[in-house]
Steps between C-alpha positions, in 0.01 A plus 500: 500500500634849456365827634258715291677846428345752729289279639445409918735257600246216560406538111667236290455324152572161446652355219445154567200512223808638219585104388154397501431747222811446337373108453169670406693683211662181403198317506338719277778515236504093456107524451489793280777334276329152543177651400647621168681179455159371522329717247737499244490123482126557483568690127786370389343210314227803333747709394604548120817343332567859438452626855750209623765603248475803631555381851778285403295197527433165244134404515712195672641650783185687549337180610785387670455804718131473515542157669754587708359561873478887615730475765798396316702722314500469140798525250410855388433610844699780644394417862 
């Protein structure tokens, strides 16, 4: 605990709650990235020959990825 700046003596502010949040901000991160892992597999099979190419994809790998499960990382992820 540390002492509020101009504050009374008996007026303190914890930080015990500061890693809690920071595994809150974590957690949020791996769900918002899983989430779009998720979608994109969702269109990947829909999307054009065209639109792939432009991605850097084959209409192959595109269903590779599409099957692949949204947690794992896939070979043209960045994280």
């Amino acid at each position: 605990m540390h002492r509020v700046a101009g504050a009374p003596r008996a007026v303190t502010v914890s930080r015990a709650h500061e890693p809690r949040l920071a595994g809150v901000a974590i957690l949020r991160g791996w769900l918002r990235r899983w989430s779009a892992r998720r979608r994109l597999a969702r269109d990947l099979p829909f999307m054009t020959d065209e639109t792939l190419a432009d991605v850097g994809l084959s209409r192959a790998e595109a269903l590779a990825e599409a099957g692949r499960p949204f947690w794992q990382a896939g070979a043209h992820d960045a994280a």
